[in-house]
C-alpha positions as CSV (number, residue, x, y, z in Angstrom):
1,X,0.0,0.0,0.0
2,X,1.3,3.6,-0.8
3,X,-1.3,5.8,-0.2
4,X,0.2,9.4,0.7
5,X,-2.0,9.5,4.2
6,X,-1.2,6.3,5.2
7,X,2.2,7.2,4.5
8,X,2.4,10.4,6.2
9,X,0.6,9.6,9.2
10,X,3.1,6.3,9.6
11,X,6.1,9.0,9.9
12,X,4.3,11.1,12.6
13,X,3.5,7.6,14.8
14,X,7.0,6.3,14.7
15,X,8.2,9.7,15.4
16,X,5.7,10.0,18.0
17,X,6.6,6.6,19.8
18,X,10.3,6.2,18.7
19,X,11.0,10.0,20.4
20,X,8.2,11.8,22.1
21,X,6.1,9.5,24.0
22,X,8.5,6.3,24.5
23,X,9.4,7.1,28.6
24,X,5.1,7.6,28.9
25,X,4.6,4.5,26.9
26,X,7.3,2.5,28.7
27,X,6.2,3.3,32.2
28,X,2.3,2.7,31.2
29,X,3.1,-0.8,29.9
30,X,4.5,-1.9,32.9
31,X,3.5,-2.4,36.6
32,X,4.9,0.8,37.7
33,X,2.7,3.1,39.6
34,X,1.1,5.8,37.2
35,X,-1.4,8.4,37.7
36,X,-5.5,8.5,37.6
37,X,-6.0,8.9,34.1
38,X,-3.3,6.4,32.9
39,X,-4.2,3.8,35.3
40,X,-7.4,4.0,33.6
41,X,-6.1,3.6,30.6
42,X,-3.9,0.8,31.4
43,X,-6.9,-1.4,32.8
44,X,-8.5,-0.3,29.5
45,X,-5.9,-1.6,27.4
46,X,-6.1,-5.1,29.6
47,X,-9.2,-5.7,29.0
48,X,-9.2,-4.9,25.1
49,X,-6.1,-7.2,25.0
50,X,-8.0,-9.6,26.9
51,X,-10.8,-9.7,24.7
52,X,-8.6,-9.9,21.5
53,X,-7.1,-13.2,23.3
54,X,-10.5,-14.4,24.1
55,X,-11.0,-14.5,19.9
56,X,-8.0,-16.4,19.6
57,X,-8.2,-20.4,19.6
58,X,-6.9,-21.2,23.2
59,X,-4.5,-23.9,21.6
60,X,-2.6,-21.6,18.9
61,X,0.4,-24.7,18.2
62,X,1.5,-24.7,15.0
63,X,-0.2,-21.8,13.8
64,X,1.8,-18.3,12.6
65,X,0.6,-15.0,14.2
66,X,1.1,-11.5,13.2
67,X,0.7,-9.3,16.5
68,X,0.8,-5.7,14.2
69,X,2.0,-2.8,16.2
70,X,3.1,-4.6,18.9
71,X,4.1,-1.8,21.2
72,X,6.0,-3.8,24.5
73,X,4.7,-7.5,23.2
74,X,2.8,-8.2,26.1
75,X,-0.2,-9.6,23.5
76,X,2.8,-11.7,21.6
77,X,3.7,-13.3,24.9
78,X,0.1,-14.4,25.6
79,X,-0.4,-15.5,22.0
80,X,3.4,-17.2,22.6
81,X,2.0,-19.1,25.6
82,X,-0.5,-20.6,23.5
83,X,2.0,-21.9,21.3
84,X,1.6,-19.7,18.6
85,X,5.1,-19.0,16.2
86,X,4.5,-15.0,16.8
87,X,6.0,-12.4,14.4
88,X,5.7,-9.1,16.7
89,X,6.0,-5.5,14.4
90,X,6.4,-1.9,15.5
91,X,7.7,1.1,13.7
92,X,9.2,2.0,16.9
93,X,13.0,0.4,17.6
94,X,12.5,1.6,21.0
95,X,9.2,0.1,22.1
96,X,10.7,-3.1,20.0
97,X,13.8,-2.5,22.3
98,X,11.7,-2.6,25.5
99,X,9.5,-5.5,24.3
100,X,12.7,-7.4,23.9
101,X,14.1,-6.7,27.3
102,X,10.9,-7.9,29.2
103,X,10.4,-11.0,27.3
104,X,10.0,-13.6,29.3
105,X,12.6,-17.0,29.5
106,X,10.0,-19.5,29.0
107,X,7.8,-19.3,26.4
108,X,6.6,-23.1,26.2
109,X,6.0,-24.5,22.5
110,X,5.6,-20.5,21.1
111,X,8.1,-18.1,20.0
112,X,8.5,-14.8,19.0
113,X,10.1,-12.9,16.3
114,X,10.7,-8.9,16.9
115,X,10.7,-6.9,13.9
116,X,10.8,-3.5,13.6
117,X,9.0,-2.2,10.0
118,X,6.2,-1.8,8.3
119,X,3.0,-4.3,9.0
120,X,2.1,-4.4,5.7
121,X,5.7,-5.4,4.4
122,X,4.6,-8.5,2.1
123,X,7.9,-10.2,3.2
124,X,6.3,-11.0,6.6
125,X,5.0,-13.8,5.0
126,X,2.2,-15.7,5.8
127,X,-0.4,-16.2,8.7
128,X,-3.2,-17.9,10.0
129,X,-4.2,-14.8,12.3
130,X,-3.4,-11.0,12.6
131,X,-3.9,-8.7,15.7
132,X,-4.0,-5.1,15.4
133,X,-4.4,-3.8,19.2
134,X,-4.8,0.1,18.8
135,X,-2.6,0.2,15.7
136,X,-5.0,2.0,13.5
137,X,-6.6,4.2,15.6
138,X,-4.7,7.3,13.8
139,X,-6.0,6.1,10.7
140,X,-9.1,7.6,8.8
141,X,-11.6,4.7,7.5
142,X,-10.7,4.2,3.8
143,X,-6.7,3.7,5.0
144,X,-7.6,0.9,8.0
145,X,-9.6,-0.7,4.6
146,X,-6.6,-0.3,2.6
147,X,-3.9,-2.1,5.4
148,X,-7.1,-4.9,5.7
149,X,-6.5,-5.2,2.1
150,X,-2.9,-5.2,1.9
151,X,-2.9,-7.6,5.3
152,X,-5.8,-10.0,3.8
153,X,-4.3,-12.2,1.6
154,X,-1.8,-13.5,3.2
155,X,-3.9,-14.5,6.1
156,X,-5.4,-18.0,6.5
157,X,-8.6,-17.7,9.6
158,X,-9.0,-14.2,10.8
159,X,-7.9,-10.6,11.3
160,X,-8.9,-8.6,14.9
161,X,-8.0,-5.0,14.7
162,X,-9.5,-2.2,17.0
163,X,-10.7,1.5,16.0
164,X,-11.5,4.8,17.7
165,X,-15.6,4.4,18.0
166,X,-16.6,8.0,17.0
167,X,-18.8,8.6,20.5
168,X,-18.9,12.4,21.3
169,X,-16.0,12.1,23.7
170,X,-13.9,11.1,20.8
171,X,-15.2,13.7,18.2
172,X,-14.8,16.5,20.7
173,X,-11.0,15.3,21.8
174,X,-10.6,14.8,18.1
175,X,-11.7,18.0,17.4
176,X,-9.7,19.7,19.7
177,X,-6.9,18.4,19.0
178,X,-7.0,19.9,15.6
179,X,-6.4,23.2,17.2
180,X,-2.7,23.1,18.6
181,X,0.1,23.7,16.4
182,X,0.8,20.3,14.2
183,X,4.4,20.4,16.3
184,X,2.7,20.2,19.6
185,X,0.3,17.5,18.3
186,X,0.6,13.8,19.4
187,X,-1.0,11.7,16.4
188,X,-4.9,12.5,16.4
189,X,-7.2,9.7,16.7
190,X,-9.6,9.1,14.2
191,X,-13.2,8.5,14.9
192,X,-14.9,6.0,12.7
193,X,-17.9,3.9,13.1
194,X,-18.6,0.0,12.7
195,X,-21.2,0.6,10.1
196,X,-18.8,2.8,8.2
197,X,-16.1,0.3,8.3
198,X,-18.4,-2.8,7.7
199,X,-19.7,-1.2,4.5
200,X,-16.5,-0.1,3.2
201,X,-15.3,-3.6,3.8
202,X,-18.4,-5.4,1.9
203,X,-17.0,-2.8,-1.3
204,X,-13.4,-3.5,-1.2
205,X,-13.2,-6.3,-3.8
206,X,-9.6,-7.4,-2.0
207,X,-11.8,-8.4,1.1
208,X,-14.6,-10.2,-1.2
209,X,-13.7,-13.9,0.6
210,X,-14.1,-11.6,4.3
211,X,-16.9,-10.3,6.3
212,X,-17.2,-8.3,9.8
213,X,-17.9,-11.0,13.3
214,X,-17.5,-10.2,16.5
215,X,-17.5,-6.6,18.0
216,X,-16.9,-5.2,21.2
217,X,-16.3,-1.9,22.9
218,X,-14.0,-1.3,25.8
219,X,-14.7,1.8,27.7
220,X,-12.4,2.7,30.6
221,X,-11.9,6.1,31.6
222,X,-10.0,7.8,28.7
223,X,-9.2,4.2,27.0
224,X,-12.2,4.1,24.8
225,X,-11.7,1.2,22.1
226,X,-13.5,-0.9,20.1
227,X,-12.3,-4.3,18.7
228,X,-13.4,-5.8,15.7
229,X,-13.2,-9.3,14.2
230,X,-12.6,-10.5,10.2
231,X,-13.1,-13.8,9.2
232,X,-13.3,-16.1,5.9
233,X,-17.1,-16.1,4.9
């Protein structure tokens, strides 16, 4: 894919998290103490990874997993667990970094691969599943269809990717947002709907063999999520 947005707004995130935000987004990924809002966010983030899991076969052995935008890999260590052979992707070195450093020594029958790069970078190879935790919730709808697309074919059972729900919260913040200089901007999120994104799936013709399963949204203080399913129809 080489759409000019998606390009441009991939710069600003691995800026963002390589630079900007990577002592924040270390200390909120681990168990260090953090303040109200955060630790709101954190528990938000548990149970969205938790749910993600929950979609997941419990016995992943023998199947290959692309956990895309894996931030500190605690998702590719779960999925790892399982048994699944994990290839974990960030555009940040430094979250990558960190998610190599706090890998744990046993990973029963799993394993995992770091990468740092592109999720969409065909030489991945193949998968039977594809997580997207909060990867492309900076993305407007028509490019989360387009990395769908680009992810698609080379996946096997199912893709789980979560989006900003556009709830007025989000719309205002979003909206807001948009008036700080672009310099003192962290990467907007983008507030789409399921509708929106289930009907631009049903047109992409990339995504024929696909259609939208499970959904749910996660709501926890300032962590507001919403995870959606793909699978072969």
């Amino acid at each position: 894919m080489g759409t000019a947005s998606y390009q441009e707004r991939r710069g600003e995130l691995e800026t963002y998290f390589d630079r900007t935000a990577v002592e924040a987004w270390s200390k909120l990924t681990s168990d260090a103490p953090v303040s109200g809002v955060r630790a709101t966010v954190r528990a938000g983030r548990d149970r969205m990874r938790a749910t993600l899991l929950s979609w997941l076969p419990a016995d992943l052995a023998g199947r290959r997993l692309l956990d895309a935008g894996c931030g500190t890999g605690a998702l590719s260590v779960e999925a790892a667990r399982r048994g699944a052979d994990v290839v974990a992707i960030d555009l940040s070195p430094t979250l990558v970094g960190l998610a190599a450093e706090r890998l744990p020594k046993d990973l029963g029958a799993g394993s995992i691969d770091f990468r740092v790069g592109d999720m969409l970078d065909p030489d991945l190879g193949r998968f039977d599943h594809v997580v997207a935790m909060d990867s492309l919730i900076h993305y407007e709808a028509a490019d989360i269809i387009r990395v769908l697309a680009g992810i698609a074919p080379r996946t096997s059972s199912s893709i789980l990717f979560t989006f900003a729900p556009r709830t007025p919260l989000l719309t205002l913040m979003h909206l807001i947002g948009r008036l700080f200089p672009r310099g003192d901007r962290a990467p907007a999120i983008v507030p789409v709907t399921a509708a929106e994104l289930a009907r631009l799936v049903a047109a992409e013709p990339v995504l024929a063999g696909w259609r939208p399963g499970r959904l749910q949204r996660v709501t926890s203080g300032f962590y507001i999520s919403e995870a959606m399913e793909l699978v072969r129809s």
